[in-house]
N, C-alpha and C positions, 0 to 999 in steps of 0.2 A: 504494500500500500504506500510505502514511502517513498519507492519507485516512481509510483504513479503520478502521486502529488507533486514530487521535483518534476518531473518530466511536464503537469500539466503549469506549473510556478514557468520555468521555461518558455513554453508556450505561448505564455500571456504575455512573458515579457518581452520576446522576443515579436509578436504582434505589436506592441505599445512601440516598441523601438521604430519599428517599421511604418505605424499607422498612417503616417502621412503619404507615402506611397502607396499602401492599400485604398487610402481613403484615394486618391489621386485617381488611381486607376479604375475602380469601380465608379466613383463620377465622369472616368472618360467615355465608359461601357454605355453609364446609364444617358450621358448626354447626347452621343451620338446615336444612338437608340432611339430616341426620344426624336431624332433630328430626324432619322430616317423615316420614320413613324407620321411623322409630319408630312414629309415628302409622298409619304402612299399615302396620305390617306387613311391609315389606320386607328382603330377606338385603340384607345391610352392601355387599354389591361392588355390590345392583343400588343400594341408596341411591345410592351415590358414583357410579357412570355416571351415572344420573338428574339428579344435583347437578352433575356437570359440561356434560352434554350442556342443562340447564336456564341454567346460567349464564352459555355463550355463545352465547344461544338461538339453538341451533341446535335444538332440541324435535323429537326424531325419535317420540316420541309410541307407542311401543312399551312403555316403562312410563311412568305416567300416575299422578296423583294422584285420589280417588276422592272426599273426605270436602273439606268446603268450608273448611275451618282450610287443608291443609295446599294446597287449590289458593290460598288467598292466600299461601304461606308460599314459594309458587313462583312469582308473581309478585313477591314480594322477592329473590329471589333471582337472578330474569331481571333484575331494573332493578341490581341491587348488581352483577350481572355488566358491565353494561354499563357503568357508572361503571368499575369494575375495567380494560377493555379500553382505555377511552377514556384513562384514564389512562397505559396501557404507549403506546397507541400516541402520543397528545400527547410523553411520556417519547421516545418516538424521533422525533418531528418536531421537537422542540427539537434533539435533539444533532443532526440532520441540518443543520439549517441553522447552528446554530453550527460543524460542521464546513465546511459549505461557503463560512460566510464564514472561514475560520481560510485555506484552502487557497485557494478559487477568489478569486483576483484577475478585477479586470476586464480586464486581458490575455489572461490565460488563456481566456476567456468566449467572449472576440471571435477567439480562436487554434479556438475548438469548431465558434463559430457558421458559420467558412468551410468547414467542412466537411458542414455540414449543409446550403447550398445548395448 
């Protein structure tokens, strides 16, 4: 459990460090979204599904950009998405392994490993 708790303490603070570019790039996602959403014609709930379903491309391709602006203005927002993700997830493989060097001694390592064969 002490594991867990460093590793989520980490986490947090390692977000807080960061927030100003998290918060950066999810306002880039959400404004250009919002822009392209204007541009089709689209109601404001389908924008924002679009913009998020667009930004962690997962593109379930059910609404669709039409007009050649706003299909570049979603491949900005697929690529800004993926910096975005890479970042959370780099954000938790740091605290993981700074967790695991804090906890896992190499006693403990070799106390796993005889269990594993």
């Amino acid at each position: 459990m002490d594991f867990t708790i460093y590793f989520l303490k980490l986490c947090l603070l390692t977000a807080w460090l960061a927030a100003p570019l998290l918060i950066f790039l999810v306002l880039l996602i959400a404004g250009l979204g919002l822009w392209a959403g204007r541009r089709e014609r689209w109601k404001r709930t389908d924008t924002l599904y679009w913009t998020f379903v667009t930004a962690t491309t997962v593109g379930y391709g059910d609404i669709r950009p039409t007009k050649p602006a706003t299909r570049l203005i979603s491949i900005v927002i697929a690529f800004t998405g993926l910096v975005l993700s890479g970042l959370v997830v780099a954000m938790a493989v740091n605290a993981a392994g700074l967790a695991f060097k804090q906890y896992a001694t190499e006693h403990q390592v070799m106390e796993m490993l005889k269990y594993i064969h």
